[in-house]
N, C-alpha and C positions, 0 to 999 in steps of 0.2 A: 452510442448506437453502433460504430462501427465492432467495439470491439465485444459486444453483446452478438451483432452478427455472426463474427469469425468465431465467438463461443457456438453457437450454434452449428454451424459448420462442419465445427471439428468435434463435438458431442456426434454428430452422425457418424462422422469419418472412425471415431476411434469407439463405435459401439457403445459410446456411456449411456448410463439410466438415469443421473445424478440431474435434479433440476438447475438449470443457467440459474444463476446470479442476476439478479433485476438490472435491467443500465443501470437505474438510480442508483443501487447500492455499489454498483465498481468502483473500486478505490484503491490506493497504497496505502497500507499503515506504513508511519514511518516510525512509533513507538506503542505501547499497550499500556496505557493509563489504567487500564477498570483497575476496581478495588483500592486503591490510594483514599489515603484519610484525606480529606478536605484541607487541609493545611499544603499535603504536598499537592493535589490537584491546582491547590491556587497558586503556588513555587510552578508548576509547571505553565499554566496559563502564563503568570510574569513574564516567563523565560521568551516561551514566541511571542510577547510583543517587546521583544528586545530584539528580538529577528530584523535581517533588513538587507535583502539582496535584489537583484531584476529578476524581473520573469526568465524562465528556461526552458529549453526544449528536453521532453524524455520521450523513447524511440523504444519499444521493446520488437526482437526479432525471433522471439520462439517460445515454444510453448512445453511444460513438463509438467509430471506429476510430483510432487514430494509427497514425505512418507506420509504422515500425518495418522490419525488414530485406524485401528483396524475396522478396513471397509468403510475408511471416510474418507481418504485420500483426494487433497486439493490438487487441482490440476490449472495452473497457471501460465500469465505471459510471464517470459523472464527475459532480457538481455543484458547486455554487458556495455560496449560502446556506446550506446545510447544513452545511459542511466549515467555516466557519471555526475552530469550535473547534482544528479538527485542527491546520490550520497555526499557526496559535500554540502547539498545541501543541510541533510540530515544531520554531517557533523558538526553544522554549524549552531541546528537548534541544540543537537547535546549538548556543545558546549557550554551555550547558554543554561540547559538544564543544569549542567556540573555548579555552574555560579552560585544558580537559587538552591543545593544542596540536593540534588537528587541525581548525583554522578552512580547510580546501582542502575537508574533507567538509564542511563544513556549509554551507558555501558553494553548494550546487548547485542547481540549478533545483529546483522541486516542484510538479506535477500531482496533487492528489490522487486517484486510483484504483484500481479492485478489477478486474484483467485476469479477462476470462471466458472469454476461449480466446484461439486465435492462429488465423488464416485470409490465405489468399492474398487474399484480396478485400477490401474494406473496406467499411464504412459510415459514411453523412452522421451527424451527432448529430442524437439522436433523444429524444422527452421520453418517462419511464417514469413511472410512478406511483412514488413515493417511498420508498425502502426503507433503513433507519437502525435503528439500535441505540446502547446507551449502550456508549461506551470504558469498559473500567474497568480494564484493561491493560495494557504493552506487551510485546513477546517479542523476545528477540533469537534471531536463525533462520539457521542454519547450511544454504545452498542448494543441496548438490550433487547428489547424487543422492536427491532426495527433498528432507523440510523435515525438518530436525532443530531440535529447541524447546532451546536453551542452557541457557537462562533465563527467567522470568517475573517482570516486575516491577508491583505492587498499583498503581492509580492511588488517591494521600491525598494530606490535606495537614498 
């Protein structure tokens, strides 16, 4: 909710048309499953419940646009400081990926961030006052029409 608000906010502030992202639907991706044959989908499921670390705190402190398709441009929270837990989290499920043979996914770039809308326009990064919560989760999320929740996996150790 808060960070659905400060969406809101800054859609006024920076003139977007682009409709908010529902609370429900904000999230991190931390990989892009769709389209995998059913074989790898089930190597990747394995993989996070191999996983097994504590809950973490992530802290994001600004907000930008990336490029993204013409006149779609996602407009995002991003920080740095904050996030590290996360990516280590994340190299942690690659790794796991890399085990079950699917080291091409885990292999890919990672930006940490929570898309607030999409707009034709974009914006410079910009500092927000800091808004984080603790992981204590992760979800594997089926995207198509709508967010379908698969799965729920406890973050322990």
């Amino acid at each position: 909710e808060r960070i659905h608000h400060l969406a809101g906010v800054l859609k006024r502030a920076h003139q977007f048309d682009g409709k908010l992202i529902a609370p429900g639907r904000l999230h991190i991706s931390l990989f892009a499953l769709s389209g995998l044959p059913e074989s790898q989908l089930c190597a990747a499921w394995e993989a996070a419940m191999d996983v097994r670390t504590q809950p973490f705190d992530v802290s994001f402190d600004r907000t930008a646009s990336f490029r993204g398709r013409l006149g779609n441009r996602p407009f995002v929270l991003i920080g740095e400081n904050g996030l590290r837990h996360l990516q280590s989290f994340r190299q942690t499920i690659g790794a796991a990926m890399t085990r079950r043979g699917l080291r091409r996914l885990a292999n890919t770039n990672f930006t940490p961030h929570v898309t607030l809308l999409y707009d034709a326009r974009g914006a410079d990064e910009y500092p927000v006052e800091p808004i984080g919560w603790t992981v204590s989760e992760f979800v594997l999320i089926r995207s198509l029409n709508g967010h379908e929740h698969l799965v729920r996996w406890p973050l322990w150790v």
